[in-house]
N, C-alpha and C positions, 0 to 999 in steps of 0.2 A: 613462496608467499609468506607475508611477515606475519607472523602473531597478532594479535590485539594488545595494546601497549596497556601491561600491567596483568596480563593474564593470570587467570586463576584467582584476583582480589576483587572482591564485590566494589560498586559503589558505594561510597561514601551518604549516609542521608536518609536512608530507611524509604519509606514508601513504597506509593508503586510505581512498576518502569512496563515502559511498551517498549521493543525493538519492532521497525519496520525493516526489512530484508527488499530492495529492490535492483534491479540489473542494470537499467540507465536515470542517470538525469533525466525527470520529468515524470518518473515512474509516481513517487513520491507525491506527484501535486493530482497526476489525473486520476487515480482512484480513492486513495484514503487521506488526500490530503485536507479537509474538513474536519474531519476524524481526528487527523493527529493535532488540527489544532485547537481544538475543542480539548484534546484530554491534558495537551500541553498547556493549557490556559488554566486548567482544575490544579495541576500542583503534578501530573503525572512525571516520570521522568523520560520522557520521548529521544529515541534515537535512532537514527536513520544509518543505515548500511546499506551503501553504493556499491556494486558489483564493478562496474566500469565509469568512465569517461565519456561513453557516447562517443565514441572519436567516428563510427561507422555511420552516425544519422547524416542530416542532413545541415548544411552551414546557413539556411537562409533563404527567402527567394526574393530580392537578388541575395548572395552571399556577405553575410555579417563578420567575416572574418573565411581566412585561408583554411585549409583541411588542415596544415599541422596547426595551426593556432584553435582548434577547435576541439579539442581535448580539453585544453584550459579552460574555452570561452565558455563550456559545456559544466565542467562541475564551478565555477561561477556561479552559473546561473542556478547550479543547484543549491550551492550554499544563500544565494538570495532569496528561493523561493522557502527554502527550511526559514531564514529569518524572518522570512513574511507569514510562517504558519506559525510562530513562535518556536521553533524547535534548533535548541543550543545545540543537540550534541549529533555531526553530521561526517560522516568515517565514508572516504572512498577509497575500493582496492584495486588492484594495480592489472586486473585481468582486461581483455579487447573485447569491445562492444561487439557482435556478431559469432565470437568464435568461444562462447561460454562452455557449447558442446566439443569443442578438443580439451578441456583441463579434465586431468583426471577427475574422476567421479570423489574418490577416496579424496582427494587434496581438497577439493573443495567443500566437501563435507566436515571436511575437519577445521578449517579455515571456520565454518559458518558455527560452525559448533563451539569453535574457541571465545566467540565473539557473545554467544551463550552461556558459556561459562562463567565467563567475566561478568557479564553484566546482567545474568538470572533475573531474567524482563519475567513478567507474570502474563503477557501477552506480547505473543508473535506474530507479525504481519506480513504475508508474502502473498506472490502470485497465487490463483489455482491450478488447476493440473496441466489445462488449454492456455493457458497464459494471458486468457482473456480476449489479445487476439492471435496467438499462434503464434506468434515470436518465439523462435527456437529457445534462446538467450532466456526468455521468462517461462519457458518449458523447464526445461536446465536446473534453474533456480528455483524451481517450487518442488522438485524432489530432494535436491539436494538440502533444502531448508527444512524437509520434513524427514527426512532420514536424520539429520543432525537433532532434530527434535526430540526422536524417538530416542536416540543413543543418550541426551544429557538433561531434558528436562523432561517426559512424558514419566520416566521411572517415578520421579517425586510427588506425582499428582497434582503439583499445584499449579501450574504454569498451561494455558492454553495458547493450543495454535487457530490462527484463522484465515483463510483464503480471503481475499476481497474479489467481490463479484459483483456482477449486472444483470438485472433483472431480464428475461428474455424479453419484455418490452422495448429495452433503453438499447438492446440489440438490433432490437428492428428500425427505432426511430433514429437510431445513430448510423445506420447503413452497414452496420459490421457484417450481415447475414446468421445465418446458427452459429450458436456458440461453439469452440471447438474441442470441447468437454463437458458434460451434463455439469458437474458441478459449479462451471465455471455462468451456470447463468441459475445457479440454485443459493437459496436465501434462507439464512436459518436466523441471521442475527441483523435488525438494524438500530444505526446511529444518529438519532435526531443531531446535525452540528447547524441545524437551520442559522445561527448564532454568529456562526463562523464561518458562511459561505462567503462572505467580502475576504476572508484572508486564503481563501481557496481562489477566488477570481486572481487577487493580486500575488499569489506564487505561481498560477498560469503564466502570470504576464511576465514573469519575471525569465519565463523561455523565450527568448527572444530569437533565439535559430529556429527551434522549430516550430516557432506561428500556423505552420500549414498543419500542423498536425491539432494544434490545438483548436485552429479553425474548424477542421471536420468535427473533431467531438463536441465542440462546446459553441458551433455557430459563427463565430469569430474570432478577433484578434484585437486588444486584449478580450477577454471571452465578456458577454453581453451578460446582465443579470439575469439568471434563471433561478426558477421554486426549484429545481430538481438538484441543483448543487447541494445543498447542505443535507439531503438523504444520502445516507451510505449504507451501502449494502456488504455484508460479510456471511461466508458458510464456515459455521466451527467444525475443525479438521478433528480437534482432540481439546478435550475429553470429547468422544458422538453424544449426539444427542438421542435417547431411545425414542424409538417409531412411536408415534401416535400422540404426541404432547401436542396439547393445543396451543392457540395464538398466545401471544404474551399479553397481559390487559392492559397495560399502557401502549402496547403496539396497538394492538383497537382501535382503542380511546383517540391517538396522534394519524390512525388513520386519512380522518375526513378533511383533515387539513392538508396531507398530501398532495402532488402533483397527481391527476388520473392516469400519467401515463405509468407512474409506481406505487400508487393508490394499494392492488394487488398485494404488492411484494412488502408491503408495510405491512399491510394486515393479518398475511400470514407468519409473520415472522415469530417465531418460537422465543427470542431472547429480544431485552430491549437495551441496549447498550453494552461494550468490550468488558465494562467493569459491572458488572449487576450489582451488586451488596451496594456501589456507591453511584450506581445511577438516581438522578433524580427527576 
């Protein structure tokens, strides 16, 4: 597996950078993609790292194109939905959708590490432990993201990781059943992008093979205006947060304006935005 092109040299341009870390086309649009386009839209420097292709979902119901043309038609549609959240800089690697768990543990960690190296993001966005919803492939990816963590940016202190999660509500009301890791439905940080929930509808849309997937989460196809899209939900991995802090006060305060069904998960939220110093 090939390096990151230019490895070992920072970007260019100072500020701050997010790397989002996800395993398929589409990963990207259905949990944090409000999120990245909200911080892409501040001046952040937002970058997406694709694991695969998606060659193993599904082409369409009817089919939008052939199984070998569907690797292509798949990060397409990924690089469409990153333009529709505003996000330039969108890296896919060469590993098969479904079979993340045959590459070596080491090869991969080093791959996701290099891509850290390089681009010393101040915030990491990956799977949680359960993957959200048990997808081996986004199993895989959230240790592997968080061992590389640990080896190249947790030493420096300065750089946080964070899982993106759902509230054990949006579990029940989306038919997923329990979550398939406590963390994965546990909330320590959320991301008002209410702002930017139209470029979250419109990087949905831009999946055009798997409609049916996006049907089940979001109701339809292109997904129907909801309050609940521009809430995001995240558990910070690292730096922990110590036991017993209270609500965050602007978490509160954005409360009441909430959807009820994550009304909850606002409220208790400990952090109020990925960047605090520059939340507003």
């Amino acid at each position: 597996m090939p390096e990151p092109e230019g490895g070992g040299h920072r970007l260019q341009g100072g500020g701050r950078r997010l790397l989002c870390l996800t395993a398929h086309p589409d990963d990207e649009s259905f949990s944090p993609g409000a999120s990245l386009a909200r911080y892409a839209a501040e001046g952040v420097e937002v970058t997406v790292v694709c694991a695969t292709r998606g060659q193993a979902g599904k082409a369409g119901d009817p089919p939008l194109c052939s199984r070998a043309e569907l690797p292509r038609v798949r990060e397409q549609e990924l690089r469409a939905a990153c333009r529709a959240l505003g996000v330039a800089r969108v890296h896919v690697l060469d590993y098969e959708d479904g079979r993340l768990a045959r590459v070596a543990p080491a090869e991969l960690v080093a791959v996701l590490a290099g891509w850290m190296e390089r681009l010393e993001p101040d915030v990491v966005l990956t799977f949680p432990p359960g993957g959200i919803s048990g997808h081996t492939d986004h199993r895989v990816l959230s240790r592997a993201v968080e061992q590389a963590f640990r080896q190249v940016l947790a030493p420096g202190d300065r750089s946080r990781l964070y899982y993106f999660t759902l509230p054990a509500a949006v579990y029940r009301l989306n038919g997923l059943g329990r979550p398939p890791h406590p963390l994965d439905a546990t909330v320590t940080t959320v991301v008002d992008a209410r702002a930017w929930a139209e470029r979250k509808r419109a990087a949905l849309a831009c999946h055009r093979t798997q409609h049916r997937s996006v049907e089940r989460a979001f109701g339809g196809f292109p997904p129907p205006p909801s309050p609940r899209l521009g809430w995001e939900f995240f558990y910070r991995a690292w730096p922990p947060f110590p036991a017993g802090l209270p609500p965050h006060p602007e978490a509160v305060a954005a409360a009441a304006a909430a959807p009820e069904a994550v009304r909850p998960a606002v409220a208790g939220a400990v952090e109020w935005g990925l960047f605090p110093a520059a939340a507003g």
